[in-house]
C-alpha positions in Angstrom: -0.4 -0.8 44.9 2.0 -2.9 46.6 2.5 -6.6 45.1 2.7 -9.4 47.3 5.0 -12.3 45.6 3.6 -16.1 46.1 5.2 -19.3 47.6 8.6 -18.8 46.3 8.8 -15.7 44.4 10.7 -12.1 45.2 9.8 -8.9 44.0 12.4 -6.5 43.4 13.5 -3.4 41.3 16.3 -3.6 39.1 19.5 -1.7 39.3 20.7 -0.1 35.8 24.4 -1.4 35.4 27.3 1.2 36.2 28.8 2.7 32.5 31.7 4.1 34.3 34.6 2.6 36.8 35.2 5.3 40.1 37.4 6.7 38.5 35.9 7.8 35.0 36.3 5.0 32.7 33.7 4.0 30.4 33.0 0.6 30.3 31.5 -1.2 27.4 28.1 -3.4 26.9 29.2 -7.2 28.8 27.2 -9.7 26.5 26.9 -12.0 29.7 27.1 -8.9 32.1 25.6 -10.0 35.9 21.7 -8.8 37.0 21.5 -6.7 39.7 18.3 -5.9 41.7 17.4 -4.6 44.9 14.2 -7.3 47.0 10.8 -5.3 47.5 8.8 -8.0 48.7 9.3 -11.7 49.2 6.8 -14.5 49.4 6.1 -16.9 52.4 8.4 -19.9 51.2 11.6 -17.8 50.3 15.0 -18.6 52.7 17.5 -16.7 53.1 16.7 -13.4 51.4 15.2 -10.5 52.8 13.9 -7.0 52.3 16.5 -4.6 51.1 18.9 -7.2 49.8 21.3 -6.3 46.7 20.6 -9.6 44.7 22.1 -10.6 41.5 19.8 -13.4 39.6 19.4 -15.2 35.9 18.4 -11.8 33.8 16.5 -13.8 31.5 14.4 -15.8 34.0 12.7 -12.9 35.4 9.4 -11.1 35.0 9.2 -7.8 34.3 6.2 -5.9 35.2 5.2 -2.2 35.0 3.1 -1.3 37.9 2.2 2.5 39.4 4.9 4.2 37.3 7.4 1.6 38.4 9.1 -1.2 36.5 10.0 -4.5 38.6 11.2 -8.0 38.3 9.1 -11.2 40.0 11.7 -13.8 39.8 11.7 -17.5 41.3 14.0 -18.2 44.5 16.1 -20.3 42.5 17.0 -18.4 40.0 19.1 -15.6 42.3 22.3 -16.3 41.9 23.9 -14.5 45.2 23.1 -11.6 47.5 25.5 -8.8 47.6 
């Protein structure tokens, strides 16, 4: 079932965070560590961000949703941050 985001929402699937550097090193839980999340889906009012876009948004602002086996994020316009 796909899911088709309203006026300014995105859809996406979150990325799990990296626990290692390239070159082995384990890195630690980051209290404030950055969201990242790759767009499925975007609604009709939302500029600037498209399809297949790396985003990084407020982790606590979003809405996670388990749909067909799948866990994604429906988070407002506003509250992505940047786009990789």
């Amino acid at each position: 079932m796909a899911i088709k985001p309203l006026t300014d929402r995105v859809v996406a699937t979150k990325e799990q965070p990296r626990t290692t550097t390239a070159s082995g090193i384990l890195l630690g839980e980051a209290k404030e560590a950055p969201a990242y999340a790759v767009v499925e889906a975007i609604g009709p009012e939302v500029k600037g961000i498209k399809k297949g876009d790396k985003i990084i948004y407020k982790e606590y602002t979003a809405t996670e949703i388990h749909l067909d086996d799948k866990d994604h994020l429906i988070i407002k316009e506003e509250d992505i941050l940047a786009i990789l």
